[in-house]
Each structure stands twice: as structure tokens, then as C-alpha cells.
Biopython code that builds the backbone (N, CA, C, O; Angstrom):
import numpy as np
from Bio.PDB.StructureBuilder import StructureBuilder

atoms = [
    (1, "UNK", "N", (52.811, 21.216, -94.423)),
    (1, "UNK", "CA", (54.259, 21.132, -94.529)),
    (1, "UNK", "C", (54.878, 22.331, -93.822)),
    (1, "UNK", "O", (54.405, 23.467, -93.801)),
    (2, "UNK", "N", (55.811, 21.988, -93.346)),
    (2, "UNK", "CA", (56.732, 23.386, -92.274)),
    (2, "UNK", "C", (58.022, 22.747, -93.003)),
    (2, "UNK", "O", (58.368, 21.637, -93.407)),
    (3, "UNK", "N", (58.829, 24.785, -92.919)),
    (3, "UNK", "CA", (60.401, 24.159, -93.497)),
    (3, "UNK", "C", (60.473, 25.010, -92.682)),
    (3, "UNK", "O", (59.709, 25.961, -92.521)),
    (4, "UNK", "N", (61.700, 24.641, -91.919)),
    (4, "UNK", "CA", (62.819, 25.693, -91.371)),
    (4, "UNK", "C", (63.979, 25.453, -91.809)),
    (4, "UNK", "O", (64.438, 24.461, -92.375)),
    (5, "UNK", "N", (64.761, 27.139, -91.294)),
    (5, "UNK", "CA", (65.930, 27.424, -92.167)),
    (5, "UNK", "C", (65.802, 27.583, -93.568)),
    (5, "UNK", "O", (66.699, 27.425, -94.396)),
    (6, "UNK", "N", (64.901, 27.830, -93.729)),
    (6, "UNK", "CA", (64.635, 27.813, -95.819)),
    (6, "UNK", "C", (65.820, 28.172, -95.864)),
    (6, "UNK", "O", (66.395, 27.253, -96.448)),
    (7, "UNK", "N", (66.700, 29.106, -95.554)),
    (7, "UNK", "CA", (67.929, 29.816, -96.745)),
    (7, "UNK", "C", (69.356, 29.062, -96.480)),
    (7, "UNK", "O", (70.487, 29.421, -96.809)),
    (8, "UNK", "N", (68.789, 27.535, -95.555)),
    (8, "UNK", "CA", (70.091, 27.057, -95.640)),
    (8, "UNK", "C", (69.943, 26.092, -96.630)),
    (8, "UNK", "O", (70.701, 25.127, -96.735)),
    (9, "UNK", "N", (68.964, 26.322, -97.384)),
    (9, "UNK", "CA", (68.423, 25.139, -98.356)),
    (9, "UNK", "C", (69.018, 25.600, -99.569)),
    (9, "UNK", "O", (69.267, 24.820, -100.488)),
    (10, "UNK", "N", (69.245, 26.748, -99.623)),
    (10, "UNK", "CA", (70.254, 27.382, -100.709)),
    (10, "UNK", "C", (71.554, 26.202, -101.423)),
    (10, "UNK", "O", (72.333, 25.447, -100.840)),
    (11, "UNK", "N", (71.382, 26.419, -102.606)),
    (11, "UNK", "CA", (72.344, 25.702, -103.243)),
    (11, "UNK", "C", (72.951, 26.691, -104.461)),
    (11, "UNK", "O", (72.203, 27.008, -105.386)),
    (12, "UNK", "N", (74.306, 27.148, -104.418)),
    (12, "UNK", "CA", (75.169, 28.243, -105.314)),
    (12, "UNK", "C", (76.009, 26.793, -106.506)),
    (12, "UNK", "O", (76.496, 25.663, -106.485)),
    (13, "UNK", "N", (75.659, 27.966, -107.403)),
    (13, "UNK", "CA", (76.683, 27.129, -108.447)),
    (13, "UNK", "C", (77.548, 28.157, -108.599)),
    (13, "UNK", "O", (77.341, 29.165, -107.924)),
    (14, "UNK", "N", (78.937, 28.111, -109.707)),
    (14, "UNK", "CA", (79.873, 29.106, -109.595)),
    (14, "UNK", "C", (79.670, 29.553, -111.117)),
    (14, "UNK", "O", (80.185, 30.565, -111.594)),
    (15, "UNK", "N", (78.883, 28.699, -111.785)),
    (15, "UNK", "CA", (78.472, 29.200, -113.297)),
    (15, "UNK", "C", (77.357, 30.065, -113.673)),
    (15, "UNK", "O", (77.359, 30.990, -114.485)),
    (16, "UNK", "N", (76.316, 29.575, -112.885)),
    (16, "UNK", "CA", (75.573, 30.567, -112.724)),
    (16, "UNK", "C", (74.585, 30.982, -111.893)),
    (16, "UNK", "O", (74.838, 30.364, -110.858)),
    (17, "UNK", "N", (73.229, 31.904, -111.610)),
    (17, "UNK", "CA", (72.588, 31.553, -110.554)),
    (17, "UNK", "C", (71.880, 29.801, -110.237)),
    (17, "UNK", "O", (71.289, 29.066, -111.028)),
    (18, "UNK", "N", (72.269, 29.556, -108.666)),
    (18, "UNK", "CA", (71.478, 28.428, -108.355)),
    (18, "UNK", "C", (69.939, 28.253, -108.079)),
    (18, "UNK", "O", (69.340, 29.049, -107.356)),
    (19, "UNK", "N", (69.456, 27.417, -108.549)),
    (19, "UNK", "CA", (67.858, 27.542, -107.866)),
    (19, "UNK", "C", (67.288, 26.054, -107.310)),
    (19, "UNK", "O", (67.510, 24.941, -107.789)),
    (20, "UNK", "N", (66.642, 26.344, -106.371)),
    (20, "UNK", "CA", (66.064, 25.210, -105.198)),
    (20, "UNK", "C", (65.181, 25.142, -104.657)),
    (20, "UNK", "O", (65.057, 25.683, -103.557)),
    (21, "UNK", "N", (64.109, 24.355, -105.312)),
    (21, "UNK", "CA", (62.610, 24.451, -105.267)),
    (21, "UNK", "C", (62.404, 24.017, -103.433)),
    (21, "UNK", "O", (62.735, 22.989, -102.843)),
    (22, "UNK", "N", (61.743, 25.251, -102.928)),
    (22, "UNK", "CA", (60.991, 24.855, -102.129)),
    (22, "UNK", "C", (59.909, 23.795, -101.203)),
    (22, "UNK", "O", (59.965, 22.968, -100.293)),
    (23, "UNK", "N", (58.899, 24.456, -102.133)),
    (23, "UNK", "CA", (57.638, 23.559, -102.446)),
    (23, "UNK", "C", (56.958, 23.932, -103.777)),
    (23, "UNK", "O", (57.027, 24.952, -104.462)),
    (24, "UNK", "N", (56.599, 23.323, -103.854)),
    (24, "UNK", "CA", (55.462, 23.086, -105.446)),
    (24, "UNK", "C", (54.261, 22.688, -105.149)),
    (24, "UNK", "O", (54.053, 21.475, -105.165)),
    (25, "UNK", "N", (53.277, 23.523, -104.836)),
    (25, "UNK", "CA", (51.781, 23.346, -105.192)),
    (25, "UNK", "C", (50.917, 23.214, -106.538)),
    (25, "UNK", "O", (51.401, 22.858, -107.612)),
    (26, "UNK", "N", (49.556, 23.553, -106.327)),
    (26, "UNK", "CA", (48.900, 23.399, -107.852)),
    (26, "UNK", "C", (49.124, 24.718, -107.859)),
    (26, "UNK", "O", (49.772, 25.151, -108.812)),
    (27, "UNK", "N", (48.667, 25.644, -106.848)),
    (27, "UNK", "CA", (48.375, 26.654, -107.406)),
    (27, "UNK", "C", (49.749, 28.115, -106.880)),
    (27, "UNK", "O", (49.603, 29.333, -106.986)),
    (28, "UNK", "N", (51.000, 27.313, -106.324)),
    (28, "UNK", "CA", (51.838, 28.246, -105.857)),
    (28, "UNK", "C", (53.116, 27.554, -106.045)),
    (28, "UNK", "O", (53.210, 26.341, -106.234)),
    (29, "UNK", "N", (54.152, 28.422, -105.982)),
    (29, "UNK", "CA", (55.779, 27.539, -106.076)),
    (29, "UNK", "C", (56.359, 28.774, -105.301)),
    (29, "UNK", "O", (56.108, 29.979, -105.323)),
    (30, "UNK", "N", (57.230, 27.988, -104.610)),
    (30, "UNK", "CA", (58.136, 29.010, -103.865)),
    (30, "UNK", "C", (59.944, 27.834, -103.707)),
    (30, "UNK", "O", (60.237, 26.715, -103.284)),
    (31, "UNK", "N", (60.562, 28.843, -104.256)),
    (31, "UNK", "CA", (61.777, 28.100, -104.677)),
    (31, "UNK", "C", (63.161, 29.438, -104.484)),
    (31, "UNK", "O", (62.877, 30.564, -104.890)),
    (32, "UNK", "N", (64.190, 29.265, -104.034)),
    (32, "UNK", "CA", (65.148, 29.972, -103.869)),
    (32, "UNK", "C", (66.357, 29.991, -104.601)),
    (32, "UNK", "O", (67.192, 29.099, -104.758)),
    (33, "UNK", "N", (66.316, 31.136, -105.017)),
    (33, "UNK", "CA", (67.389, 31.737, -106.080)),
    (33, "UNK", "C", (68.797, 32.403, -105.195)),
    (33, "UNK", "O", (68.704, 33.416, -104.502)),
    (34, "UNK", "N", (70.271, 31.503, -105.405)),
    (34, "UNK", "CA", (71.056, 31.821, -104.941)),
    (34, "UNK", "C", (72.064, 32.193, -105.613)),
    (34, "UNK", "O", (72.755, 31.321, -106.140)),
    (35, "UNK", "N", (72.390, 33.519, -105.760)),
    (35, "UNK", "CA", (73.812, 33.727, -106.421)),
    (35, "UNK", "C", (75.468, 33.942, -105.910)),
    (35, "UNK", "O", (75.812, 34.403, -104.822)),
    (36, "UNK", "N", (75.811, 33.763, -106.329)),
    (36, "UNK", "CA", (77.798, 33.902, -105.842)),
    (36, "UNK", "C", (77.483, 35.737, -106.443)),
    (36, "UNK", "O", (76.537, 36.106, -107.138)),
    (37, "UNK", "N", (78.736, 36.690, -105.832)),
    (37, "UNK", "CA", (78.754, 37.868, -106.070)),
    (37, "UNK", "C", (78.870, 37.847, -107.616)),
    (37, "UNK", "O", (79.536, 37.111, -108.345)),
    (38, "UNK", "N", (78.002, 38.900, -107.915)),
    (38, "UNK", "CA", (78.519, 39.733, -109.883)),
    (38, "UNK", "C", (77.185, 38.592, -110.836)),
    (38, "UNK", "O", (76.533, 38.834, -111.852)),
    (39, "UNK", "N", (77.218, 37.548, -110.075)),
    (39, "UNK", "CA", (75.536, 36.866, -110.703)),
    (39, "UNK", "C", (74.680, 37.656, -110.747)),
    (39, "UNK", "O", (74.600, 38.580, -109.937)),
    (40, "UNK", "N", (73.590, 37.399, -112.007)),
    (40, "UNK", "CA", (72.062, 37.999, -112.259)),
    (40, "UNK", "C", (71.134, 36.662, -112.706)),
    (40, "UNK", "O", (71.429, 35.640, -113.326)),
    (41, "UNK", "N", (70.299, 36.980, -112.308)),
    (41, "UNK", "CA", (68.725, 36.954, -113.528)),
    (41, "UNK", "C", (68.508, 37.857, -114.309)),
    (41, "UNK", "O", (67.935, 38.899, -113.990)),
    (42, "UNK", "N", (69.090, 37.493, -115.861)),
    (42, "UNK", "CA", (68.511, 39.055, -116.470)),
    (42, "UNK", "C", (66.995, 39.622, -116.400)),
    (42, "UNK", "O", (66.243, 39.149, -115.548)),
    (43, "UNK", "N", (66.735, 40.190, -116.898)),
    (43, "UNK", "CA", (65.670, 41.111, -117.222)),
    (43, "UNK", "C", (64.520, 40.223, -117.769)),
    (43, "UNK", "O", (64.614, 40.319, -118.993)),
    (44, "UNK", "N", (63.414, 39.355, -117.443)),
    (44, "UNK", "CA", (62.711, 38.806, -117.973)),
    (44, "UNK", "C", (61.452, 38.954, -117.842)),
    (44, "UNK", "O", (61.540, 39.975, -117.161)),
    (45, "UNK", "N", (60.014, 38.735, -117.951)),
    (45, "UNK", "CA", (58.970, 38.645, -118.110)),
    (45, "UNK", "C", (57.941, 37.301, -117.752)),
    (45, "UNK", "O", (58.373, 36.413, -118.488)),
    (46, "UNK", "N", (57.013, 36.853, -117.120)),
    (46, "UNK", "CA", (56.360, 35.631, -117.032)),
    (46, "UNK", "C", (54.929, 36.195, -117.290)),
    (46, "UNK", "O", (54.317, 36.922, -116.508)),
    (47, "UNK", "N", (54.358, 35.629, -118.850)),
    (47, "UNK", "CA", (52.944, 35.714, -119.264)),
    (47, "UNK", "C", (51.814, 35.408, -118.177)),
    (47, "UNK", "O", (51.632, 34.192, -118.235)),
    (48, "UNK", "N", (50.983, 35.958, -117.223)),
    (48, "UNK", "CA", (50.465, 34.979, -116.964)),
    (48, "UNK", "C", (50.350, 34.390, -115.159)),
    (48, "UNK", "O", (49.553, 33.687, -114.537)),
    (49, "UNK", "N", (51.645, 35.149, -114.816)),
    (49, "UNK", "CA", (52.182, 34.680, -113.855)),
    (49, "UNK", "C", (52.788, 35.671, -112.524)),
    (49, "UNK", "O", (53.645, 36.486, -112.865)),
    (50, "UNK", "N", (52.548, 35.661, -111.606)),
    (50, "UNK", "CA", (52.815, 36.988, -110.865)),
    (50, "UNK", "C", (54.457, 36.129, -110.086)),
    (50, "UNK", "O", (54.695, 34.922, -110.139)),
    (51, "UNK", "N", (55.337, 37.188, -109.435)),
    (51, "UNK", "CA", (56.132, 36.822, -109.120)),
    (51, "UNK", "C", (56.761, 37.969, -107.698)),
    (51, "UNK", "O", (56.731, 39.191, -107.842)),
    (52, "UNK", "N", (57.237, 37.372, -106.531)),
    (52, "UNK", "CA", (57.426, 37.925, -105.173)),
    (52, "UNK", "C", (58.933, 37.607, -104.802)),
    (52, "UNK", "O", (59.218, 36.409, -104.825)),
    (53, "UNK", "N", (59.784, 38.354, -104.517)),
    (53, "UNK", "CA", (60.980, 37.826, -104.089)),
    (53, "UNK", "C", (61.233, 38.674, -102.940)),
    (53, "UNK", "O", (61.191, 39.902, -103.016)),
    (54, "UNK", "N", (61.406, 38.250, -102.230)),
    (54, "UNK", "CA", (61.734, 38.264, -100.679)),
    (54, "UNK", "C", (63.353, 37.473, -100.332)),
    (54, "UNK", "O", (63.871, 36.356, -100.323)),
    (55, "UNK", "N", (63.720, 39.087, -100.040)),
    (55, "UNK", "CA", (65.495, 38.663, -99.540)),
    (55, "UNK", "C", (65.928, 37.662, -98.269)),
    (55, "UNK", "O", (65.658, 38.047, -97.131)),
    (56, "UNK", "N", (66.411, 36.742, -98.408)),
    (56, "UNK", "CA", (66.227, 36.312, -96.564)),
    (56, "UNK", "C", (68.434, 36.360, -96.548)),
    (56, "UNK", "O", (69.125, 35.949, -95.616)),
    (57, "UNK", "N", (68.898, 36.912, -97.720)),
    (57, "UNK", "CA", (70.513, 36.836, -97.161)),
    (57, "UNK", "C", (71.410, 37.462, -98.091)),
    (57, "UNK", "O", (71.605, 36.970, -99.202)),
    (58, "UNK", "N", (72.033, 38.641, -97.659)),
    (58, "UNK", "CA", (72.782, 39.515, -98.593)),
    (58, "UNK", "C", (72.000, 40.388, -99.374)),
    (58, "UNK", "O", (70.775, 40.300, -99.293)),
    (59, "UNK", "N", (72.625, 41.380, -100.265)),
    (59, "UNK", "CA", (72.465, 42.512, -100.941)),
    (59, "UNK", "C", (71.881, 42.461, -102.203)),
    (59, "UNK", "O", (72.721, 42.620, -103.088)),
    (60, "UNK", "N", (70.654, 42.285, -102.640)),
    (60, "UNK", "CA", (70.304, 42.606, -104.184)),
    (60, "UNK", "C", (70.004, 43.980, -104.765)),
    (60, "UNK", "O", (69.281, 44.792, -104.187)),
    (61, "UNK", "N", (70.471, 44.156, -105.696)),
    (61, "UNK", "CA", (69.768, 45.000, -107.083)),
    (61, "UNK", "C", (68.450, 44.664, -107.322)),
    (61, "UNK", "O", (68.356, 43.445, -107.465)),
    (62, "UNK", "N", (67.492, 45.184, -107.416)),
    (62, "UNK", "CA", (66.148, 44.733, -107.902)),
    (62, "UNK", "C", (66.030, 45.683, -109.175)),
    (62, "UNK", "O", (66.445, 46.842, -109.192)),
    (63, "UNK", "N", (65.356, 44.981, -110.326)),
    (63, "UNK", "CA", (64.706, 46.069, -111.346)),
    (63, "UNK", "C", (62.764, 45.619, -111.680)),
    (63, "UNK", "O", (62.466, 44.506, -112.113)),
    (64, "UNK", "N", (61.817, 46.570, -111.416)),
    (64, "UNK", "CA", (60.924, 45.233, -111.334)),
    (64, "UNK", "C", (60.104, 46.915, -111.892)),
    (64, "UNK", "O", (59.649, 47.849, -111.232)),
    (65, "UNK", "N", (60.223, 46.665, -113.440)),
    (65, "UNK", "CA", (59.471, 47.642, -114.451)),
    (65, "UNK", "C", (60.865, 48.586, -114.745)),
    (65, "UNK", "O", (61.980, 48.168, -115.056)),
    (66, "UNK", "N", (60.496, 49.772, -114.574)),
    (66, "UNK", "CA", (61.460, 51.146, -114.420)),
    (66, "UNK", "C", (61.928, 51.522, -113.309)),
    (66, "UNK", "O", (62.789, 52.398, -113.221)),
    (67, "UNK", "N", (61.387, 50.867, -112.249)),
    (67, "UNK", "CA", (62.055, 50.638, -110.613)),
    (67, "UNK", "C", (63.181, 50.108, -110.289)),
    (67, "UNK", "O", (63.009, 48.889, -110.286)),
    (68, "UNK", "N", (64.224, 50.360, -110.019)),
    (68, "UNK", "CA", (65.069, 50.218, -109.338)),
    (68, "UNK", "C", (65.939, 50.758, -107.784)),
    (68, "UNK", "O", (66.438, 51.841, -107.477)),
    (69, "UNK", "N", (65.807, 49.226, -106.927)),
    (69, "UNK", "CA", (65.911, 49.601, -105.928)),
    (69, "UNK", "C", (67.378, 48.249, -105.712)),
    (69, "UNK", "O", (67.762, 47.335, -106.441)),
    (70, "UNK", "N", (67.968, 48.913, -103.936)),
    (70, "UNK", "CA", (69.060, 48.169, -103.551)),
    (70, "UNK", "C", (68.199, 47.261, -102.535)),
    (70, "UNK", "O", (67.139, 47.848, -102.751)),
    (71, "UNK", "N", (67.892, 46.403, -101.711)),
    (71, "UNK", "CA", (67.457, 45.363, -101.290)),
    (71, "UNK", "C", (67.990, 44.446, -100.069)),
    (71, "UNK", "O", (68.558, 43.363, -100.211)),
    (72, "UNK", "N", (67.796, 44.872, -99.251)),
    (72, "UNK", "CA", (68.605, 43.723, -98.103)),
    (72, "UNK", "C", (67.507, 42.546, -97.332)),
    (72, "UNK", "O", (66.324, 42.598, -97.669)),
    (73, "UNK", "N", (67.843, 41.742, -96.539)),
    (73, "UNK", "CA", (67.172, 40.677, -96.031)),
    (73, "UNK", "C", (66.267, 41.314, -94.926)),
    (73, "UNK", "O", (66.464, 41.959, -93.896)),
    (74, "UNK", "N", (65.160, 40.824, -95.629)),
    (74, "UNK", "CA", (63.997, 41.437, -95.178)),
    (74, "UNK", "C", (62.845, 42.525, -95.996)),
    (74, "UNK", "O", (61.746, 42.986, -95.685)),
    (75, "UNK", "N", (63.564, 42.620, -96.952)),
    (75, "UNK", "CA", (62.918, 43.308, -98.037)),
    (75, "UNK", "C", (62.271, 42.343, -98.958)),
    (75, "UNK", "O", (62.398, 41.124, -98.853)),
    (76, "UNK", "N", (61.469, 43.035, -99.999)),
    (76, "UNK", "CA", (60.832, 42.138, -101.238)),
    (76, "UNK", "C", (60.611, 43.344, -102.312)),
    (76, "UNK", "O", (60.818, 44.551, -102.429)),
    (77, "UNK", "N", (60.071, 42.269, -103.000)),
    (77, "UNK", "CA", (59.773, 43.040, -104.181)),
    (77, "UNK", "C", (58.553, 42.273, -105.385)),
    (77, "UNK", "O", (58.667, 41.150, -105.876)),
    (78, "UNK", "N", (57.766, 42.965, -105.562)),
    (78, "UNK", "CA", (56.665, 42.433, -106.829)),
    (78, "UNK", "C", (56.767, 42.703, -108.131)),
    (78, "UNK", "O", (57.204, 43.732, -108.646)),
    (79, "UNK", "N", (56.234, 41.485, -108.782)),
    (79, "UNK", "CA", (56.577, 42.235, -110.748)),
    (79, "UNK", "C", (55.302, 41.049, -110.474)),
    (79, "UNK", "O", (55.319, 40.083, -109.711)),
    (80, "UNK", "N", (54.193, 41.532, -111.417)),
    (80, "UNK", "CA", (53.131, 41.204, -111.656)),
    (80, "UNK", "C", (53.139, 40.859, -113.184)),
    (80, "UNK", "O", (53.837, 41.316, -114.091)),
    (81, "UNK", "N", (52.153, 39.916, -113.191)),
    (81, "UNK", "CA", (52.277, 39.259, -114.962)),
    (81, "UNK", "C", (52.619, 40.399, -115.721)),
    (81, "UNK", "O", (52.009, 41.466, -115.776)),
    (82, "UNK", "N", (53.958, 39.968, -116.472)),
    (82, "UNK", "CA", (53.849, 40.956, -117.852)),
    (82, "UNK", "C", (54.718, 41.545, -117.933)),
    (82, "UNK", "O", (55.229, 41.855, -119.009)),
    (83, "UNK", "N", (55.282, 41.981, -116.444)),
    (83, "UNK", "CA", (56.445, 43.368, -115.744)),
    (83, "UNK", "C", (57.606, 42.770, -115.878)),
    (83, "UNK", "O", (57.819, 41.709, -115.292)),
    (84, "UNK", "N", (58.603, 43.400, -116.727)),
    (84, "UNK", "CA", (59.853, 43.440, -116.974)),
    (84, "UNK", "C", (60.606, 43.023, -115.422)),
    (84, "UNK", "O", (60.238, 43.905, -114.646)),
    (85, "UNK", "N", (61.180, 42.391, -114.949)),
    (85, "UNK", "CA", (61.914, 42.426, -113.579)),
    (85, "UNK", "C", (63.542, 41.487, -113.583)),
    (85, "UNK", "O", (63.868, 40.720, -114.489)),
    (86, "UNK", "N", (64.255, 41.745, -112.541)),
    (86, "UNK", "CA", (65.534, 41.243, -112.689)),
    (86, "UNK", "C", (66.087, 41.352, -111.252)),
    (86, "UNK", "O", (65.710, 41.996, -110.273)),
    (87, "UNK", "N", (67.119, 40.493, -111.467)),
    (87, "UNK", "CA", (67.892, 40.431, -109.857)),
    (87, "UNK", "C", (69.335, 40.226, -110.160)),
    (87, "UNK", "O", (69.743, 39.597, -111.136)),
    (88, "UNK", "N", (70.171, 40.865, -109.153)),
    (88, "UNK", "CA", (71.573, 40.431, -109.574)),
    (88, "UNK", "C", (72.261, 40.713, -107.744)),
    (88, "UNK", "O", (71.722, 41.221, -106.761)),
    (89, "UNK", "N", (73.678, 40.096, -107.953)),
    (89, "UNK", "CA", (74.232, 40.016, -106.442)),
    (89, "UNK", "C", (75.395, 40.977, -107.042)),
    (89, "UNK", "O", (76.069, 40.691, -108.031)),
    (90, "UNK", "N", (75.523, 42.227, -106.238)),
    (90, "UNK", "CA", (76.571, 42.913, -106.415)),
    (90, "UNK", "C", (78.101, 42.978, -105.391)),
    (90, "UNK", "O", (79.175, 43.578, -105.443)),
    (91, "UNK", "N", (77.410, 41.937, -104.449)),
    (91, "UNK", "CA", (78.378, 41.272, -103.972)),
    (91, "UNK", "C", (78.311, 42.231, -102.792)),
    (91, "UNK", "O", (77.352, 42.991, -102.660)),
    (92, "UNK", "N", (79.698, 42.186, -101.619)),
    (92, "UNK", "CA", (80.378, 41.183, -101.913)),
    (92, "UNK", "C", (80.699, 39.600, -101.327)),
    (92, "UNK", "O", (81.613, 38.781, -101.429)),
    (93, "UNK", "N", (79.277, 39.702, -100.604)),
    (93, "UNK", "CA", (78.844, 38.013, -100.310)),
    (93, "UNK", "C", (77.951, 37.379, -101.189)),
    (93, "UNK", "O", (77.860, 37.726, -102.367)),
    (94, "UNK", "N", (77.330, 36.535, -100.728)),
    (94, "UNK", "CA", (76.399, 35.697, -101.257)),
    (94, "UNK", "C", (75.428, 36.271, -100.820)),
    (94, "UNK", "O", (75.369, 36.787, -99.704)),
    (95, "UNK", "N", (73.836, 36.235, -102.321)),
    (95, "UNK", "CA", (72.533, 36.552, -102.137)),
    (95, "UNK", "C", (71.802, 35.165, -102.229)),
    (95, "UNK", "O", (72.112, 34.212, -102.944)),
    (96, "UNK", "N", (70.675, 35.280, -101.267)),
    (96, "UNK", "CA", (69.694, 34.238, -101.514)),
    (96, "UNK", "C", (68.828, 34.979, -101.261)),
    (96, "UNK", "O", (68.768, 35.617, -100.210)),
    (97, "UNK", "N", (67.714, 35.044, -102.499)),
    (97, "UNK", "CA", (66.450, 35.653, -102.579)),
    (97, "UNK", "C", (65.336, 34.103, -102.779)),
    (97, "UNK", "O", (65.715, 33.168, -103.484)),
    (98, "UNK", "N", (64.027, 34.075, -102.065)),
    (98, "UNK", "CA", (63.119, 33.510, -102.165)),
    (98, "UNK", "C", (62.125, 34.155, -103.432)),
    (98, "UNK", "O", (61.741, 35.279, -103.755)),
    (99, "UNK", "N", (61.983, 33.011, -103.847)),
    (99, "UNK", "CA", (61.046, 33.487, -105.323)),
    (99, "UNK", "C", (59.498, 32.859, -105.359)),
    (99, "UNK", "O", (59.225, 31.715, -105.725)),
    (100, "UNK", "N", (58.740, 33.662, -104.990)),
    (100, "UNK", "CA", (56.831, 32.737, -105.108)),
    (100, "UNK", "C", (56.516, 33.384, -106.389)),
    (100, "UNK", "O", (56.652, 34.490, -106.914)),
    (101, "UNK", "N", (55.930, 31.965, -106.733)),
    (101, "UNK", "CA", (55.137, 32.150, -108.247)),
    (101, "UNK", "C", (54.015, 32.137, -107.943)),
    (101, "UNK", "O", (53.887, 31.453, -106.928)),
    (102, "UNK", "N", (52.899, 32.623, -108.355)),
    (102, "UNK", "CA", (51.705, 32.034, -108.441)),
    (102, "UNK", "C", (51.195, 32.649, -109.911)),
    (102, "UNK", "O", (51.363, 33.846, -110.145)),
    (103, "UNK", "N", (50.560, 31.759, -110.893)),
    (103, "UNK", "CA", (50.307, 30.334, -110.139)),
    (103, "UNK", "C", (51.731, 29.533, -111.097)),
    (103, "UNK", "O", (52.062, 29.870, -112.234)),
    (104, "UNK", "N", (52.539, 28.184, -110.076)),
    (104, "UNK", "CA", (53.544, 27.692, -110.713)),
    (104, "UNK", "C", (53.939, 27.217, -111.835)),
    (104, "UNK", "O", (53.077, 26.731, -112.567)),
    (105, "UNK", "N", (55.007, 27.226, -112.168)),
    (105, "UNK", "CA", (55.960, 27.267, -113.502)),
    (105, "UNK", "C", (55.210, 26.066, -113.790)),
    (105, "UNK", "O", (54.664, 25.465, -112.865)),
    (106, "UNK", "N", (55.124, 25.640, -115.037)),
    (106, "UNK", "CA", (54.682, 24.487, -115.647)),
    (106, "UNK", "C", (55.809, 23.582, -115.581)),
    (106, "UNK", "O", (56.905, 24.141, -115.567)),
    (107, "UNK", "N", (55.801, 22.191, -115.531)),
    (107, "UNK", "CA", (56.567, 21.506, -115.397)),
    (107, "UNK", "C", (56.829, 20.438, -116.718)),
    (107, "UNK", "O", (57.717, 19.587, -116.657)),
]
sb = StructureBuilder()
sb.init_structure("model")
sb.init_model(0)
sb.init_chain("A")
sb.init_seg("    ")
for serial, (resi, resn, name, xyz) in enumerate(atoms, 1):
    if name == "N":
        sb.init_residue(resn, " ", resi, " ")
    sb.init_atom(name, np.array(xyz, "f"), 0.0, 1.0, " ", f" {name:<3s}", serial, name[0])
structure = sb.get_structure()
């Protein structure tokens, strides 16, 4: 499978962050997280599960443990099973961050 343009595949809601599965494998998911400015992902955790986000448009906040960094397209960031991590758009455009799971969210 080939995608191009992944980040025009982006889909924003105005309520809260949007998300737009990629692809879905057995053993990988890669799906894109789009926010409108002042949106987050709070602070969460995946048992089990490692997680990669890679900026491909606009400005994120990253928190991924006690790390905190600012983030532009072309950057990433890792939180490995267990690790506290978070994302938010501080505006003042639109963020679309790419999100790989491995191994993918249960369905």
C-alpha cells in the first residue's frame, strides 16, 4: 500500500481533536491526529503499547514523561509503553501530528 499526501487526509473537528486512521495492520497502526488551535490529547498512558508521533503540519507542545519540548513539522517524538505523554496545538494554525502504534489499538 502507498499513500500520498497523508496530511491532507487530516480531518479537524471544532469539538475536539480529530483522528484518521491511516492504515491498520496486525502488528502496526498509523493514524493522524488533527487539532484546531488551543486542542490537546491530555496526558495519557498505553499498557503495552509503544507510541511515535511525527509532526508533518504546524506547531506542537509535546510532553512525553517529564520532557517537554515545542515541535514543528519534521520533528517526532517517542513515549514507550507505560510513559506518561501528551500533545496539544498552541496555535495559531492547525496541527496534524501522525501517530504509529505498535502493536495496534484493539478494535
Amino acid at each position: 500500500m502507498i499513500v500520498r499526501g497523508v496530511a491532507k487526509l487530516a480531518e479537524f473537528q471544532h469539538e475536539k481533536m480529530g483522528k484518521t486512521t491511516v492504515v491498520a495492520g496486525e502488528s502496526l497502526f498509523v493514524g493522524l491526529n488533527s487539532f484546531e488551535p488551543g486542542q490537546e490529547h491530555s496526558a495519557h498512558t498505553h499498557a503495552g503499547q509503544d507510541k511515535l508521533y511525527v509532526i508533518l503540519d504546524g506547531t506542537a507542545e509535546v510532553q512525553i514523561g517529564e520532557e517537554q519540548a515545542v515541535l514543528a513539522a519534521g520533528d517526532a517524538a517517542f513515549a514507550s509503553s507505560g510513559v506518561v505523554h501528551a500533545i496539544r496545538n498552541p496555535g495559531p494554525g492547525r496541527l496534524v501530528a501522525m501517530a504509529i502504534l505498535a502493536p495496534p489499538p484493539k478494535r
